[in-house]
C-alpha positions as CSV (number, residue, x, y, z in Angstrom):
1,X,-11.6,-4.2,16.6
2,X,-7.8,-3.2,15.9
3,X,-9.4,-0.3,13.5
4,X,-10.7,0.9,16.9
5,X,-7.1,0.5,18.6
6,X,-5.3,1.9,16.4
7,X,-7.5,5.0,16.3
8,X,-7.6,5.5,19.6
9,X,-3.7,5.7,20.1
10,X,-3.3,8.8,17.4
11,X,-2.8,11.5,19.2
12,X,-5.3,14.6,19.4
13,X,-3.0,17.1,16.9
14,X,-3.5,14.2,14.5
15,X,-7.3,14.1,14.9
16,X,-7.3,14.3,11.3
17,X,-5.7,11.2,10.8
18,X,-8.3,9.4,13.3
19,X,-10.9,10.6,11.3
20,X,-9.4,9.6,7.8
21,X,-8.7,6.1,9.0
22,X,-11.6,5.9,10.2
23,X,-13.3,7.0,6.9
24,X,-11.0,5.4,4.3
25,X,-10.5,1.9,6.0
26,X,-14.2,1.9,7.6
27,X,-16.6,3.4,5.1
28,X,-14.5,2.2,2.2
29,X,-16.6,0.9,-1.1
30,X,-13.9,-0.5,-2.0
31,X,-14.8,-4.7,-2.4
32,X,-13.3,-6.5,1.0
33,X,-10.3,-8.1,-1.1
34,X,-9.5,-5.1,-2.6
35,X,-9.8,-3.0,0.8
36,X,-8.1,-5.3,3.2
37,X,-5.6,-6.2,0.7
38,X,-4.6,-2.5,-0.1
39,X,-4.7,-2.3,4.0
40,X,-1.7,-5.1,4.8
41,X,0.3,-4.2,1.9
42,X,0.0,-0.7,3.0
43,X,0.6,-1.4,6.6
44,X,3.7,-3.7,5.4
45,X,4.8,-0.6,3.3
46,X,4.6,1.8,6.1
47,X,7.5,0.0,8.2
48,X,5.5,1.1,11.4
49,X,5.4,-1.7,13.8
50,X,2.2,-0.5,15.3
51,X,0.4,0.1,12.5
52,X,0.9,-3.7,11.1
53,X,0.4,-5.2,14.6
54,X,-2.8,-3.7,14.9
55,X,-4.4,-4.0,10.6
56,X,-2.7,-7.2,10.0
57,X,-5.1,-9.6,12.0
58,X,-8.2,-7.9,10.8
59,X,-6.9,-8.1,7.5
60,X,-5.9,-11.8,7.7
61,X,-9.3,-12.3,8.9
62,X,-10.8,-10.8,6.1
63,X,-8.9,-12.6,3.4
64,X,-8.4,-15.8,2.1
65,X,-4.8,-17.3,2.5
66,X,-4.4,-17.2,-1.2
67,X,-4.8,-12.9,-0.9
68,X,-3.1,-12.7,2.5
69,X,0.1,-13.9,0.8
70,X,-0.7,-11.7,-2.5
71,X,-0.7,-8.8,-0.7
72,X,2.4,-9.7,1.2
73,X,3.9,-10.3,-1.9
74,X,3.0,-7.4,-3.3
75,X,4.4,-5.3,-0.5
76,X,7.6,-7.4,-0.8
77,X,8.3,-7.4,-4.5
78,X,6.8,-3.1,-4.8
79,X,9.5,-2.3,-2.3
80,X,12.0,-3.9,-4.5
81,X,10.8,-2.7,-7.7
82,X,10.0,0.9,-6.7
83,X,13.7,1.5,-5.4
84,X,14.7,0.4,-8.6
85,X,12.7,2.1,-11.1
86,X,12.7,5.3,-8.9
87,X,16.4,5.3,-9.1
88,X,16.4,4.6,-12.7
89,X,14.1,7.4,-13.7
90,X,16.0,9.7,-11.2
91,X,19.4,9.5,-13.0
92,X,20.2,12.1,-15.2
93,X,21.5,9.0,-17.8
94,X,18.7,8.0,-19.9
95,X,21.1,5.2,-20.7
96,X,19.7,3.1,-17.6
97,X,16.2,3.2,-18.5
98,X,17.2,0.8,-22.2
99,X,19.1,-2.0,-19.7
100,X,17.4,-5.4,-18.7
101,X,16.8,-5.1,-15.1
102,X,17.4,-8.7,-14.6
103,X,15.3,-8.9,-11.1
104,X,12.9,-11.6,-11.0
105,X,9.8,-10.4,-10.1
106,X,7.1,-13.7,-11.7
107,X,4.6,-12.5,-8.8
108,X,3.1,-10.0,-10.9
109,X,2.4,-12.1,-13.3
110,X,0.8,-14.9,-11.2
111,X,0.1,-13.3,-7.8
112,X,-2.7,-15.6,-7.1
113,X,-5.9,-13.3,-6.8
114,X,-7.5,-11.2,-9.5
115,X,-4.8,-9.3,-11.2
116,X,-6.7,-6.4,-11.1
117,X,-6.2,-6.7,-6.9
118,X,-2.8,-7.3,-6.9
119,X,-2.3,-4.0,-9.2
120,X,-4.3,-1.9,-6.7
121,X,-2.0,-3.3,-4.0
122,X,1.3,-2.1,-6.1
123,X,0.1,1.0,-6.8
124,X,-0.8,1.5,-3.0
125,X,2.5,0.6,-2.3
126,X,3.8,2.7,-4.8
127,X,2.2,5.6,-3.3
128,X,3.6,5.0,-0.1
129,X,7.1,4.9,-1.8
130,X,7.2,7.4,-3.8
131,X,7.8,6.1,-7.5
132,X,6.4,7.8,-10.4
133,X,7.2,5.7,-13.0
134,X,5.1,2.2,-11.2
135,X,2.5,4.5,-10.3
136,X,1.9,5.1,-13.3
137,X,2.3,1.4,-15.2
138,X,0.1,0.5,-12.3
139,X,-2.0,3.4,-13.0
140,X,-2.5,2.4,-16.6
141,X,-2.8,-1.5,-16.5
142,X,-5.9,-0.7,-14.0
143,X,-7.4,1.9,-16.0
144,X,-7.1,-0.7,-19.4
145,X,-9.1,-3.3,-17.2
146,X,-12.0,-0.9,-16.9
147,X,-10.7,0.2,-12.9
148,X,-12.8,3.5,-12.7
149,X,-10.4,6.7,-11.2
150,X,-12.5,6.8,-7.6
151,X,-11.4,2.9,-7.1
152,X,-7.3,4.0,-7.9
153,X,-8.2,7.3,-5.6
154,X,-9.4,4.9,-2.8
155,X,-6.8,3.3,-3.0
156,X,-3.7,5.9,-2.3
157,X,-6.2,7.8,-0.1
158,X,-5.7,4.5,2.2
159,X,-2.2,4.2,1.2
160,X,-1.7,8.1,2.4
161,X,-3.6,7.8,5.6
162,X,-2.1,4.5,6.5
163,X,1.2,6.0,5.9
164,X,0.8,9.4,8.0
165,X,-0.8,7.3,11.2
166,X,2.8,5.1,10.8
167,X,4.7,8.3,10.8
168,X,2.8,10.2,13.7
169,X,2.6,6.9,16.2
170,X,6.7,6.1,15.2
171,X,7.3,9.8,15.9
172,X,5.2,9.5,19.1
173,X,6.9,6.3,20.7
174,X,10.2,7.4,20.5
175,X,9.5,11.4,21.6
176,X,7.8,9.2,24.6
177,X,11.3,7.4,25.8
């Protein structure tokens, strides 16, 4: 199992993070297309190498094509979407936030699962990035389709985990050349 593998490489100071990944991705209650969903985009999201060689086979295996490539997507079009808006709502001119943002982003509207997955997956991926304001439209389209708080907790709690095992094992590899 690549759970297992990846595990085993964090390094004892970061026994922590063994034991959340373990907790969070293995003992998750979160339903499989939701879990291993949240788990690629997140892996995607984290830009560690190790951590998406070793989640995105079990993931692929545990999701049909149609939600492999929603997740994907989800990653791909959140990374776009959170610089923007982050760097919007940054800017002291409230000026930016009344323009058109002119960038296509139809995925969202037709991701091809549940919408309800593909809006856990953004606000994962949100998390991991760091913007406020699609946290929260995530945040609120969920909670308006009945989403209960402890699913949107599970999911940054796998989006932080996921995201601090990138960062040690990155950190690791090159303080190992």
């Amino acid at each position: 199992m690549a759970l297992d593998e990846l595990k085993s490489a964090v390094p004892d100071y970061a026994k922590d993070l063994k034991l959340n990944l373990g907790s969070v991705i293995g003992n998750s209650d979160l339903p499989k297309q939701q879990l291993w969903g949240t788990v690629l985009a997140c892996a995607i999201a984290s830009r560690s190498p190790k951590v998406l060689r070793e989640l995105e086979p079990e993931a692929k295996a545990n999701l049909s094509a149609e939600a492999y490539t929603a997740a994907k997507s989800a990653a791909a079009v959140m990374a776009m979407n959170n610089v923007f808006y982050r760097t919007r709502h940054l800017l002291s001119d409230p000026e930016y936030g009344t323009m058109r943002a002119g960038l296509r982003m139809n995925v969202i509207g037709n991701p091809g699962v549940e919408k309800v997955d593909f809006e856990l997956w953004s606000l994962a991926v949100s998390a991991i990035n760091g913007c406020g304001q699609c946290l929260d439209s995530h945040e609120q389209v969920l909670r308006k389709a009945g989403v209960d708080r402890e699913t949107i907790q599970e999911a940054f709690k796998i989006a932080a985990v996921i995201q601090a095992v990138g960062v040690t094992l990155d950190s690791e590899a090159v303080l190992s050349e």
